[in-house]
Every structure is written in C-alpha cells, then in structure tokens.
C-alpha positions as CSV (number, residue, x, y, z in Angstrom):
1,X,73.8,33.6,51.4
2,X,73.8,37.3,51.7
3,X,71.0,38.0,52.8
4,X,72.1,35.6,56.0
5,X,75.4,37.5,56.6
6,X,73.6,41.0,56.5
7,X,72.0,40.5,59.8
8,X,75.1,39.4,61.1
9,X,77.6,41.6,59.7
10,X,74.6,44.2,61.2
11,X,74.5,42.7,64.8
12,X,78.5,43.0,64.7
13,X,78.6,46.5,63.8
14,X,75.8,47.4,67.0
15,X,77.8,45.4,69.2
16,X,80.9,47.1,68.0
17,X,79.1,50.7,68.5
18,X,78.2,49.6,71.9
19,X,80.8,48.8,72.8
20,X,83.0,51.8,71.9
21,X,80.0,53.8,73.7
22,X,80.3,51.9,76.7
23,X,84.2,52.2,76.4
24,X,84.0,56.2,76.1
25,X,81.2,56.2,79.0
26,X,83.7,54.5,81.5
27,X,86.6,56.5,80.5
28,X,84.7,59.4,81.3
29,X,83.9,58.6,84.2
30,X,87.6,57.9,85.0
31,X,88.0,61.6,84.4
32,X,85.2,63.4,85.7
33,X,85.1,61.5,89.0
34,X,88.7,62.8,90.5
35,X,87.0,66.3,89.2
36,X,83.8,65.7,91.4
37,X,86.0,64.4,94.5
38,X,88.2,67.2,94.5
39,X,87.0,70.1,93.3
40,X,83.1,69.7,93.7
41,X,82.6,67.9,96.6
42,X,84.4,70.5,98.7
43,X,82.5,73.5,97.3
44,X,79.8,71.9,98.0
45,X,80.4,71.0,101.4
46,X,81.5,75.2,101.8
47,X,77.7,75.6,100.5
48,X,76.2,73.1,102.5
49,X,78.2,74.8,106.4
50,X,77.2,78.4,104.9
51,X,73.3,77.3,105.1
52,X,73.3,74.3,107.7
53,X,72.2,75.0,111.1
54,X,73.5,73.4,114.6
55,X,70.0,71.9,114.6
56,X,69.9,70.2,110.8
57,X,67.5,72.6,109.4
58,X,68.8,74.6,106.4
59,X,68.7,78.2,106.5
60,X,70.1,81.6,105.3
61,X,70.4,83.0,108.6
62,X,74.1,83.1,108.8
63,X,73.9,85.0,104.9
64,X,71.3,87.4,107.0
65,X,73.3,87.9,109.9
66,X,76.6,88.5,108.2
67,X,74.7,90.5,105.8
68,X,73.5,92.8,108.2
69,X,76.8,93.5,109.7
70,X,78.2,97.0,109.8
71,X,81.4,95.3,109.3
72,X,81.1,92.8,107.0
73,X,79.8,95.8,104.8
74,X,82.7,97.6,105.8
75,X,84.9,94.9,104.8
76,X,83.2,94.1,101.2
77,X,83.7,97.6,100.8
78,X,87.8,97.6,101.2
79,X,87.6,94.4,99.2
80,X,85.6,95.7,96.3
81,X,87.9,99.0,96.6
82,X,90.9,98.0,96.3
83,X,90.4,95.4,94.1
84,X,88.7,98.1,91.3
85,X,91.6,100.0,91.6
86,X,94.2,97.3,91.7
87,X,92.6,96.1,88.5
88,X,92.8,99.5,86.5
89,X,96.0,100.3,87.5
90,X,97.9,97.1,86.8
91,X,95.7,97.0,83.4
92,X,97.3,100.5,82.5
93,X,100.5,100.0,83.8
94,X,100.7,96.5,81.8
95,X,99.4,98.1,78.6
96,X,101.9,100.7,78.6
97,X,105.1,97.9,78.7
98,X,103.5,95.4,76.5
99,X,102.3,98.2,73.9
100,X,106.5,99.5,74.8
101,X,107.6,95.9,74.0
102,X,105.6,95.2,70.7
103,X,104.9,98.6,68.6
104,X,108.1,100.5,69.7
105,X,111.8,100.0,68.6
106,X,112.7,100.6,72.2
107,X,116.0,98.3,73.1
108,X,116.7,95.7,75.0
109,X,113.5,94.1,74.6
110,X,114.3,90.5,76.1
111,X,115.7,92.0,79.6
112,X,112.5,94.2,79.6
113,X,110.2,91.1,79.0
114,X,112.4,89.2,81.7
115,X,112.3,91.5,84.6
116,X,108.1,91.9,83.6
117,X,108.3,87.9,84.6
118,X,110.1,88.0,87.8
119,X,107.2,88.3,90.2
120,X,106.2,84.8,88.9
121,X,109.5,83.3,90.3
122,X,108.1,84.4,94.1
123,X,105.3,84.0,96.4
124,X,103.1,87.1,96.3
125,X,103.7,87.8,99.8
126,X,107.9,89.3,98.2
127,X,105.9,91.7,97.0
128,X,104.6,92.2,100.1
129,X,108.0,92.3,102.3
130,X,109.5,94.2,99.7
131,X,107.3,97.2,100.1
132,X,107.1,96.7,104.0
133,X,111.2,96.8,103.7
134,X,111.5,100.0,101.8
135,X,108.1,102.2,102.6
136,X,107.3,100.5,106.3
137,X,107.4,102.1,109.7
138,X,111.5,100.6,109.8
139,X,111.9,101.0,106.0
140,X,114.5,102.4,104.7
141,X,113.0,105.5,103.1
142,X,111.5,106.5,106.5
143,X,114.5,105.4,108.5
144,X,117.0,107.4,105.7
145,X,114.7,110.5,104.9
146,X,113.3,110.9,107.7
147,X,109.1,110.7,106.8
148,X,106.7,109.3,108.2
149,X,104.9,107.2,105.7
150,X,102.3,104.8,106.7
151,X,101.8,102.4,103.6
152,X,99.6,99.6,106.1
153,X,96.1,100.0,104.8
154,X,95.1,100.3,101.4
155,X,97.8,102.1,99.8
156,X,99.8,99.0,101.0
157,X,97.3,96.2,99.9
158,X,97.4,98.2,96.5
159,X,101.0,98.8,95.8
160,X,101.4,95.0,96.4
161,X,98.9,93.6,94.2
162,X,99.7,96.3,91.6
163,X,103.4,94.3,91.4
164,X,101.8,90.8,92.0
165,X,99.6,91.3,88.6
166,X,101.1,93.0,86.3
167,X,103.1,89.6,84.9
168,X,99.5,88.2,84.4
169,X,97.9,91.0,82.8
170,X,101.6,91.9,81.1
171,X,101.1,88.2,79.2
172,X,97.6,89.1,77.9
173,X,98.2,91.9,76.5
174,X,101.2,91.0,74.9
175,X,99.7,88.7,72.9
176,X,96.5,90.9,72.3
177,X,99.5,93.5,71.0
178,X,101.4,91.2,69.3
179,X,99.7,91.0,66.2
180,X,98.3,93.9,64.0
181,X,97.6,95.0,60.2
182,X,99.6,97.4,58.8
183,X,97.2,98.4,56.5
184,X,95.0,100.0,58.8
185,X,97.8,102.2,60.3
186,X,98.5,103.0,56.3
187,X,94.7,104.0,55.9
188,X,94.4,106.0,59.0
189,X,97.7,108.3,58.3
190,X,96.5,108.7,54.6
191,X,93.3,110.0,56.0
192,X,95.7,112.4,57.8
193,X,95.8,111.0,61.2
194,X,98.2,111.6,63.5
195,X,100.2,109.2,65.9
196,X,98.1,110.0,69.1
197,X,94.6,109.4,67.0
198,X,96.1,106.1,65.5
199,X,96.2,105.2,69.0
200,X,93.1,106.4,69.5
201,X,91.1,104.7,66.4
202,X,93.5,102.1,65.8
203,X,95.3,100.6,68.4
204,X,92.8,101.2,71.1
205,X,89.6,99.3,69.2
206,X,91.9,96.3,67.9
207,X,93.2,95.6,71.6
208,X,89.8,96.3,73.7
209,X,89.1,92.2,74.0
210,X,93.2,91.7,75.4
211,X,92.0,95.0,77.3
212,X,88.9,93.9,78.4
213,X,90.4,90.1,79.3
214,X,93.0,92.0,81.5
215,X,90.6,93.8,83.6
216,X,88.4,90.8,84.4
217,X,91.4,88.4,85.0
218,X,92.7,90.9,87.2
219,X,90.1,91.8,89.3
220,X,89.6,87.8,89.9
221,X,93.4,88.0,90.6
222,X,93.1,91.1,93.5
223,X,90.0,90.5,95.3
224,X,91.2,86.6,96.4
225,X,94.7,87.6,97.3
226,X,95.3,87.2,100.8
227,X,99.3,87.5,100.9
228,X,99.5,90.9,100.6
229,X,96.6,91.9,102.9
230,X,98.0,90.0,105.5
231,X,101.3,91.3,105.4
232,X,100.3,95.0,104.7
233,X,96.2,95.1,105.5
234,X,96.8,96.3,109.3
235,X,93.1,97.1,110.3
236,X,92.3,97.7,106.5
237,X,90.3,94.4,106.4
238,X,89.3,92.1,102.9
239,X,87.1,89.4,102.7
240,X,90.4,86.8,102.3
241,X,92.1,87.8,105.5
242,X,88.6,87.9,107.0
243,X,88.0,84.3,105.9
244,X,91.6,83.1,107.7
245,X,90.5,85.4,110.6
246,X,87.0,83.0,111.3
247,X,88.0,80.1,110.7
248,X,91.9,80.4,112.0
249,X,91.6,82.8,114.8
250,X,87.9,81.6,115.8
251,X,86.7,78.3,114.1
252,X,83.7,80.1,113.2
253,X,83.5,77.5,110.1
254,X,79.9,78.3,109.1
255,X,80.5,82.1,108.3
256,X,84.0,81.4,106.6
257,X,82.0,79.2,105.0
258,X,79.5,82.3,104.2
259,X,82.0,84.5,103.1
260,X,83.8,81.5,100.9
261,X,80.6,81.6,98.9
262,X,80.5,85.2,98.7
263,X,83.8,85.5,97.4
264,X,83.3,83.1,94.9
265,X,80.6,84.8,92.7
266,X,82.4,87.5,92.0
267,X,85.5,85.5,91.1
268,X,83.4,82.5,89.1
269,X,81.7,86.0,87.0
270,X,84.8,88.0,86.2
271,X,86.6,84.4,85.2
272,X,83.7,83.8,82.9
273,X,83.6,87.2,81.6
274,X,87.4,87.0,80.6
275,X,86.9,83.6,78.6
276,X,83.5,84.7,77.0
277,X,85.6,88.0,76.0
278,X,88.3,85.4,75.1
279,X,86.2,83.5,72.5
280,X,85.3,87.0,70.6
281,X,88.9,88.3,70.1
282,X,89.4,89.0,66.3
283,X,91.8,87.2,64.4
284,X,94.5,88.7,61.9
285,X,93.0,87.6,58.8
286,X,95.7,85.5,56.2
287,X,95.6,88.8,53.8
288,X,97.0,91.3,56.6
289,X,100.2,93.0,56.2
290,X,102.6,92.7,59.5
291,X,103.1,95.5,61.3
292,X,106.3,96.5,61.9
293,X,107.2,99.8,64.4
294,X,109.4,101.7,62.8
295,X,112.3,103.7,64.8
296,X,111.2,106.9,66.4
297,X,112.6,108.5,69.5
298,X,109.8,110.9,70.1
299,X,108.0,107.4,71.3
300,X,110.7,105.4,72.1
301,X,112.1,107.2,74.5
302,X,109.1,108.1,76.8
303,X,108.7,104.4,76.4
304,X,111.8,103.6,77.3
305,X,111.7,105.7,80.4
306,X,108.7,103.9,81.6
307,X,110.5,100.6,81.0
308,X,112.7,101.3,83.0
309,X,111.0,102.7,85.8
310,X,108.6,100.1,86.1
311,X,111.2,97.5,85.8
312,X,113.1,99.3,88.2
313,X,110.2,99.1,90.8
314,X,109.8,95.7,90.4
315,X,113.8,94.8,90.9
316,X,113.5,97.1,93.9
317,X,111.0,95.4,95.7
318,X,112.1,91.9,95.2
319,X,115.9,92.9,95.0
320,X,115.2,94.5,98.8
321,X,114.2,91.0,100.1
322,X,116.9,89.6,98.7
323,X,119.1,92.6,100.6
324,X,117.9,92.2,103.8
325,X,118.0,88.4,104.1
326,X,122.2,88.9,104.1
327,X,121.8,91.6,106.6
328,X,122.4,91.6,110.6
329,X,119.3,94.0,110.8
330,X,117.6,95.8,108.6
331,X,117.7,99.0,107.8
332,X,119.8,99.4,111.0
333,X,122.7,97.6,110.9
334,X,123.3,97.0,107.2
335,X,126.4,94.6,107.9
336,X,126.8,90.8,106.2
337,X,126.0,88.2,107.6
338,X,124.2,84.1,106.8
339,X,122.8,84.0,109.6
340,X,119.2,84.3,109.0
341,X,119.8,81.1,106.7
342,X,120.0,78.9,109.7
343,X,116.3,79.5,109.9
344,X,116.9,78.3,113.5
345,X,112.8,78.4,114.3
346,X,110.6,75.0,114.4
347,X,110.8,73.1,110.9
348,X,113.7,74.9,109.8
349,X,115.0,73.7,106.5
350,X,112.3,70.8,106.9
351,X,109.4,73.3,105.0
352,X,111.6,73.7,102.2
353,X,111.8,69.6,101.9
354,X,107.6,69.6,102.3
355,X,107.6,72.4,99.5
356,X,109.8,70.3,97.3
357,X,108.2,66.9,97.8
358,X,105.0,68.6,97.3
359,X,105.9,70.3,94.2
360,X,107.5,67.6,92.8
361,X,104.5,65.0,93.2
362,X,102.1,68.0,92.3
363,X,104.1,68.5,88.9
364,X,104.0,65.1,88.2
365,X,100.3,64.5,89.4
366,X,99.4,67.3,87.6
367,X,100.7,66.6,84.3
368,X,99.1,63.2,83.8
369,X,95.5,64.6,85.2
370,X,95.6,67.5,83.1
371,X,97.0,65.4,79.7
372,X,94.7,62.3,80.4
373,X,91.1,64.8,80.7
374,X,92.4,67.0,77.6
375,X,92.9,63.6,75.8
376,X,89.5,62.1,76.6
377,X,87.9,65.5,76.0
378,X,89.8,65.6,72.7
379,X,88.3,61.9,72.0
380,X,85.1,61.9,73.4
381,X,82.3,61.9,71.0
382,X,79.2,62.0,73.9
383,X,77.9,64.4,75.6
384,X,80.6,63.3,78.7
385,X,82.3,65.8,76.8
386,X,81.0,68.8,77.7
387,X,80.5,68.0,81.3
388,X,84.1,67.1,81.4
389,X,85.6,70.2,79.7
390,X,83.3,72.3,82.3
391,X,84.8,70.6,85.3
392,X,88.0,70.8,83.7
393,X,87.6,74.6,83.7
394,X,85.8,75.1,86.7
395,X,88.6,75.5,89.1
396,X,89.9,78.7,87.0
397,X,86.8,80.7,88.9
398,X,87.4,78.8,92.6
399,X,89.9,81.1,95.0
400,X,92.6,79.4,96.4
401,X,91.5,80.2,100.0
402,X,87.5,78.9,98.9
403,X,89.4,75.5,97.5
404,X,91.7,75.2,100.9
405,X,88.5,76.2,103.2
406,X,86.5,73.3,100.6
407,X,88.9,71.1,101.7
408,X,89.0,71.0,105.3
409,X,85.3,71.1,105.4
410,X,85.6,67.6,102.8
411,X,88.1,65.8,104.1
412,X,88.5,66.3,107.7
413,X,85.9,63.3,108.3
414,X,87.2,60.2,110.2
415,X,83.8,58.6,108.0
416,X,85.4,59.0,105.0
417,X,87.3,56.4,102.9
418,X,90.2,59.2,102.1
419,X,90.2,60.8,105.5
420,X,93.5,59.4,105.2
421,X,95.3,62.0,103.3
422,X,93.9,65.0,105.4
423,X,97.6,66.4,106.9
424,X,99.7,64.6,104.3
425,X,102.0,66.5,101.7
426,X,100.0,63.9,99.6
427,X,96.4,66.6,100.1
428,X,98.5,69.4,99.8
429,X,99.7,67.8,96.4
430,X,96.5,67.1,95.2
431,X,94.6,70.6,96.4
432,X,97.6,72.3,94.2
433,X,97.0,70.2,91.6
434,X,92.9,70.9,91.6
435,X,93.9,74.9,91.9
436,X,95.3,75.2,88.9
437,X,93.9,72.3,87.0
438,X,92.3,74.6,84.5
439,X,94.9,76.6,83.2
440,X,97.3,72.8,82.8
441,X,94.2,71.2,81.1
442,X,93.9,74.1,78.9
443,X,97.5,73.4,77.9
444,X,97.3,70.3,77.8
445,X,94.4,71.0,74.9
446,X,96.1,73.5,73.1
447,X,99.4,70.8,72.5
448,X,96.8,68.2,71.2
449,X,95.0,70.6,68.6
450,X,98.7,71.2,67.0
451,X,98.7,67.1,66.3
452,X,97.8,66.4,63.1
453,X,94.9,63.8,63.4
454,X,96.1,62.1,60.3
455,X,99.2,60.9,62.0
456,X,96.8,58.8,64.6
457,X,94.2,58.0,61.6
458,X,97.2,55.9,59.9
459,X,98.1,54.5,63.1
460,X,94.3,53.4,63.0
461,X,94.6,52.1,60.2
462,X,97.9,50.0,60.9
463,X,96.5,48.4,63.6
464,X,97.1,50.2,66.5
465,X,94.7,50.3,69.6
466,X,93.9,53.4,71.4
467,X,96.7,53.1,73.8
468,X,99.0,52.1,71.8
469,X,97.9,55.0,69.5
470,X,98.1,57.5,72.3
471,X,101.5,55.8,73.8
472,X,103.6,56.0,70.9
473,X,101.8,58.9,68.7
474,X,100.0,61.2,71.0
475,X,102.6,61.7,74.2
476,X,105.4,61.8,72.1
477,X,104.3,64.4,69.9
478,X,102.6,66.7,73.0
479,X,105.4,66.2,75.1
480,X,106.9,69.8,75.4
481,X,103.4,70.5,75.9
482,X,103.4,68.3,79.5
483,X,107.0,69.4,79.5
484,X,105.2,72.8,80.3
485,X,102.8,71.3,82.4
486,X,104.7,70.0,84.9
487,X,107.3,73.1,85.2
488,X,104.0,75.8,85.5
489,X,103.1,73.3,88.3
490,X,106.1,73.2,89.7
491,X,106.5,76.7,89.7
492,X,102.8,77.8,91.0
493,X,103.4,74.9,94.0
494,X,106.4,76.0,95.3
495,X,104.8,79.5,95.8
496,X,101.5,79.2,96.4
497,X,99.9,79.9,100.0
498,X,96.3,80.4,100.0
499,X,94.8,77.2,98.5
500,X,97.1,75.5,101.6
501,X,96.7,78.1,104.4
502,X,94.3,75.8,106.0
503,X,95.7,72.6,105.0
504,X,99.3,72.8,106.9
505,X,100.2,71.4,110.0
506,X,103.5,71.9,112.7
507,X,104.3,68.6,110.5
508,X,103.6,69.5,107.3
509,X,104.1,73.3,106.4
510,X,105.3,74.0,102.7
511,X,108.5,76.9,102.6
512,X,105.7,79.5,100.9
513,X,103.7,79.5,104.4
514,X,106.4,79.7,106.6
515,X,107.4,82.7,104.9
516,X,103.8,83.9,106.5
517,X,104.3,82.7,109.9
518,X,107.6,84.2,110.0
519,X,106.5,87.8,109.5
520,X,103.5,87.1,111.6
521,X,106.1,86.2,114.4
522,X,108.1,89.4,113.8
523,X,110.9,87.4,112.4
524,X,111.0,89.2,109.0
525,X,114.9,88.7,108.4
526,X,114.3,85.3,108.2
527,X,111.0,85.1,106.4
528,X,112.8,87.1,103.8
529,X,115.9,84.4,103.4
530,X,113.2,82.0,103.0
531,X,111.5,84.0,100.4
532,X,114.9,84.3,98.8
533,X,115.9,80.6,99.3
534,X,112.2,79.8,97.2
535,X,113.2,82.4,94.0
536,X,116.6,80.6,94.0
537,X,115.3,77.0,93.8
538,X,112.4,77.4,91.2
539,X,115.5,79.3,89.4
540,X,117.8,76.1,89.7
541,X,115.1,74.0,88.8
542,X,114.0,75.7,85.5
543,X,117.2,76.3,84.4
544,X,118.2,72.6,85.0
545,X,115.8,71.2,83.1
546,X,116.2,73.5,80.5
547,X,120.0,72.8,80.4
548,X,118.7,68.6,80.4
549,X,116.0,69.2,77.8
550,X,119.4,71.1,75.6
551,X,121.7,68.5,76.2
552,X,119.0,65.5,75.4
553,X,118.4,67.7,71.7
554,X,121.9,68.1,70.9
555,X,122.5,64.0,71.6
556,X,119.2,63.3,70.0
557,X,120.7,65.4,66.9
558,X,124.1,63.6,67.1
559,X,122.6,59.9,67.1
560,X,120.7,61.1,63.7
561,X,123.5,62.6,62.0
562,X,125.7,59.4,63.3
C-alpha cells in the first residue's frame, strides 16, 4: 500500500512546487513589467533618438558632432565645474553641522536639525529666488549698499545648489556621525592625543564611508539640477538647461536625446559609487561603549557660531521669498500688500489644484508600487529577484530631466495602447512616482526586514494564504513604513520640476513649474507667492496627518484601556 501512495504523495508535492514556481513567476512579472514600461522603455527610446538617423540607419554621428563642439565642451566644462565644487562645499559645510549636532553639547539641537530640513519643504528653484532677491542686480544688498554684485553665472548656480544639498548630504552624515565607540577616543587621549588629532585619527577614518557617500550623492544631486541654473545660469550654460534649451526652445529631440545619455553616466556612476560605499560602512560592534560628548565651550562655541550662521543663511534665503511675496515691489517699495496672491496670470490658482491632484494620486500610487515590489522581492525565491530589486533601484541613477525627456520620447505615440495618458495629471503622476521609486522601494524594504518572519510562519501554519497573510500580518505591521511612503511622495511631488518640465501643458501645469514660468516671464513677485503658497501646503499637510496619525493613537489607546 505504501509503496502505491509514494508516487503519489511524490507527484503531489511536484505539482505543488510547480505550482508555487509558476505562482512567484507571474507575480514577478506583475512587478517588473510597470518597471520596464515606465522606466526602461523611455531610456531606451532616449538611446534609440541619440543614435537613430532621419534615414533609419543607426549611427553615432550626432555623439560626433556634439562631441566636437566648441560649446558643448564649453558647456560639460561649467557642468563638471560647478558641480565638483558644489559637491565639496555642501559635503564640508554638512559635515561641520552634523558633526556640531552629534559630538558637541551645543544647544538647541532640535531647532538646529529643523532649520537643516527646511530646504526639503520647497522647490529648489526658492533657493534660487532667494539668492536672486538678496544678491541680484535689484537685490537688496546692491540696491541698500550700493555694490554692484553680479551673482548670474557660476557663483550663482553654486550658492544655490550649495543650499539645495546640504539637507541631503546633512542626513548622511548624520547618521554616519551618529554612532561611535568611546573606547577609541579613551585610547587615543591615553596615547596623549590631543582633541584636533582625535579628529584627525579618530573621527575622520570612522566617518570616511558617510563622507565618501556624501560626495557621490551630491555630485549626482548638482550636475542634474536644472532649477537653479535656470534661474541664476545667465550665459553660464550646464548640460540640464542645455537639454530644455534643444528640445524646448528648438525641438532638436535627437541631441537632447544625446546629451540625456551623456548626463546619465555620470549620474548612474556616482549613484552606484554611493551604494557600493554604502554596503562597506562599518558597523558599531555589540561590545562598543557609546559615545557621549562631553561639555566644552572651547568646541561648542565655534560650533555654535557656525550653527547659526549656516542656519541663518538658509532662513534668509527662503525667509526672503517669503518677504517679497507680501510686498508691492521689491526691494523698492517694501509696503504690504496680497496682491501677488491673486496670481492673476493663465491657470492661476488652477496649477496648485494640478499639483495637489497629482501629489495626491502620486502618494497613493506610489505607496502601493513601492510596498507591492519590496514585498515580492522580500518573497521571491527565483532569480526574478534580482532582476526586480535592480529595476527597483535603477531610477535612483536616472535624472529627472533624462526620465521627463524618456517620456515624451515613449509616450507621445498616437500607435501606442497608453498614448492616452500623455498630457494627463495621470503621466505626471506616474513619471513622479517612477522618479523616486527607488528611494520609496528602499523604504518600503527596510519596514519589511523589521517584521519578525515568525509572526507570518504561524499565520502559515494556521491556515492563512499569502494574501491573507500579507493583508492582515504584513500591511499592518509595515504601515508607518507606507505611512512614510506616501508623505516623502507627497512631499517630493508637490516640488519637483525637472522630471515634468517636458511633460506640462497650458492645461496641465503643476504649482512647482509655474513658479519657473513666472520668473522666466519677469513676474518674480508672483512666482515667489506661489513658491510660498507650496512651503505652506506641504506644511498643512504634514502636520495634519501627523495631528490625525496622534489623535487615531490616543483613541486606539483609549479603546484598549476601556
């Protein structure tokens, strides 16, 4: 009798494994294939216009042509210039406060930490205004002192993206600071060291991966900005404005397409640089003593002064924006007034709906695409799973303006089944959602590793299915996680411009991009209340669903105790 039932039992348990395989294979698929649709089709279709001739041949001439340019190599020159230097001096400046925040006894660490984040609450061109408002031709320092300072060009371009990335590189380095052993700091001034060679042999070799990370983050960070340059570049040309320049001011699609490609090595290297780097950071071991800065106002208050002058730049040039938007005109007639709030141009109020119905459907897009990939990564037992996790990541090295440029060249094809999203707030949505898929999917990974895998084992065990498993184990227990998801969406949508530069129509224009066709125009007073109108409403939105998320705890808590 057994030996009858053996070759059944055995034919049950293939047919089992096949078809869990086959389960796991189409799953995958159901992930990867949004992946390939909207993130590598339209870098590939940028590929395909940067080597496809007029006559159907393929062909590097347009590579050669541009190549050989005088001032295309002018241009990669301001880029690669600016960008260096951007990257150094944000890295410094952000090592300084974070090292100020976590190894000093400096006070008032929590407003410090707080203003660092403000830039994240704004598009990057308020950064932009900001220094236009108070260094420009009309700004108030030449207006009120009477120089002449000319800050279009590259001290301009610099100044901005210095204040655009410190937050970023200020959040590395934080947590690269954060944690330390005491015991080396006790062995090094036992061996008579003093505090500056502490730094030196200490501090320095323990922090060189956050350092390191910082740098190449940032540099991927400056040289695909295109806010500031356009607000502040004059004829100081990089290869982002140059992009919008051929295919905006001259449809010259095949070499934006060329310089979309060229802009994304450097960008896909320094991105993969920062995460190999980010692999090899050394741990604090589980026998390391916590170090604890101890008072001592020969640091702290040279720290303390550079607190507050850095946080005091960074107030001034958004705080000026904020200024001149209540102000009949600036810096001339410094009187109050709402009138630049009427926003009485085309659209008016009408972008800040698109930008809201956008951000919205993006955060909630977003958060289900990010959570259902890291869940079928996080499942997958295949080799789906590294092809997923790749194209999961991918978008992290793709500039915004090299996705936006991707997607014209995808979508805008009467051929195609989905040609009907191309002008909708619906492409905008999902072009924002593809942007910054990597950094929400690695979120989205890092809340499923903290679930213990024996809670979904016994749910196994009791019966439940995979979506029941997932449904009422998984989600509930990663939900601050999508919690997060959906706000850093949010947040990055509402301010975002150069994924969407060339995705906006008279119809459908997001607040973030008026605020750039405002200052184009000359009509800075009211590209500045719009810019001010933006801060305000990611504000009110963070700050109600924080108050919601309190009040649901506290009546969660009060059922329990009832």
């Amino acid at each position: 009798m057994s030996t009858e039932r053996l070759p059944l039992a055995a034919s049950l348990q293939i047919r089992w494994q096949l078809g869990k395989k086959w389960t796991e294979f189409l799953v995958a698929v159901a992930a990867i294939l949004p992946l390939a649709l909207f993130v590598l089709y339209p870098l590939w279709t940028i590929l395909r216009e940067s080597v496809l001739r007029p006559d159907g041949r393929w062909s590097l001439d347009y590579y050669a042509r541009y190549i050989q340019d005088s001032h295309f190599r002018e241009i990669l020159f301001n880029t690669l210039n600016v960008s260096v230097w951007a990257t150094l001096a944000t890295t410094a400046i952000a090592f300084g406060y974070a090292y100020a925040l976590r190894r000093t006894k400096v006070p008032g660490k929590m407003l410090w930490h707080s203003v660092m984040l403000l830039p994240l609450f704004a598009p990057s061109l308020i950064q932009a205004l900001g220094v236009q408002f108070i260094l420009g031709r009309n700004g108030i320092v030449n207006r009120y002192l009477g120089t002449d300072i000319d800050i279009y060009g590259f001290w301009g371009i610099l100044l901005a993206n210095v204040l655009y990335g410190l937050p970023h590189a200020y959040l590395v380095l934080s947590v690269s600071l954060g944690s330390a052993d005491a015991r080396l700091y006790e062995a090094a001034k036992l061996l008579g060291a003093g505090g500056f060679k502490r730094f030196l042999s200490v501090t320095l070799p323990t922090a060189r991966y956050g350092v390191l990370s910082a740098i190449f983050l940032g540099f991927a960070i400056n040289i695909s900005e295109f806010g500031n340059p356009m607000v502040l570049g004059g004829d100081y040309n990089v290869l982002a404005t140059e992009i919008y320049n051929q295919v905006a001011g001259q449809a010259n699609f095949h070499l934006g397409a060329v310089i979309g490609v060229l802009l994304l090595f450097p960008v896909l290297l320094s991105v993969a640089a920062e995460k190999w780097i980010g692999r090899r950071q050394a741990t604090i071991s589980s026998q390391a003593t916590p170090y604890r800065p101890v008072r001592d106002w020969r640091i702290d208050g040279p720290m303390l002064f550079f607190l507050g002058t850095v946080a005091l730049a960074i107030v001034a040039v958004v705080g000026v924006v904020v200024v001149a938007s209540f102000t009949k005109l600036w810096p001339y007639n410094l009187g109050f007034t709402l009138k630049h709030y009427a926003l009485d141009v085309p659209g008016g109020y009408g972008a800040l709906w698109v930008s809201l119905k956008m951000s919205l459907a993006t955060a909630v897009i977003g958060m289900v695409v990010a959570t259902f990939a890291a869940m079928v990564v996080h499942k997958l037992s295949s080799r789906l799973r590294q092809v997923l996790y790749l194209l999961s990541v991918v978008p992290a090295a793709v500039p915004g303006m090299v996705l936006g440029l991707g997607y014209v060249l995808a979508f805008n094809n009467p051929s195609l089944p989905v040609y009907w999203l191309y002008g909708t707030v619906a492409l905008l949505s999902l072009c924002t959602v593809y942007h910054y898929h990597a950094q929400a999917f690695l979120i989205a990974t890092t809340g499923l590793k903290q679930v213990d895998s024996r809670l979904q084992e016994a749910s196994h065990i009791l019966g439940g299915g995979a979506l029941h498993t997932a449904r009422h184990v998984t989600l509930p227990l990663i939900r601050p996680a999508m919690a997060s998801i959906g706000m850093f969406y949010f947040m990055h949508s509402m301010v975002t411009i150069s994924a969407l530069i060339f995705l906006v129509s008279p119809e459908v224009t997001p607040a973030a991009v008026s605020i750039l066709l405002l200052n184009d125009a000359g009509n800075w007073p009211q590209a500045a209340a719009f810019a001010t109108i933006i801060m305000f409403t990611i504000a009110a939105v963070v700050l109600g669903i924080k108050a919601l998320a309190h009040g649901a705890a506290i009546l969660h808590k009060r059922q329990n105790n009832a």
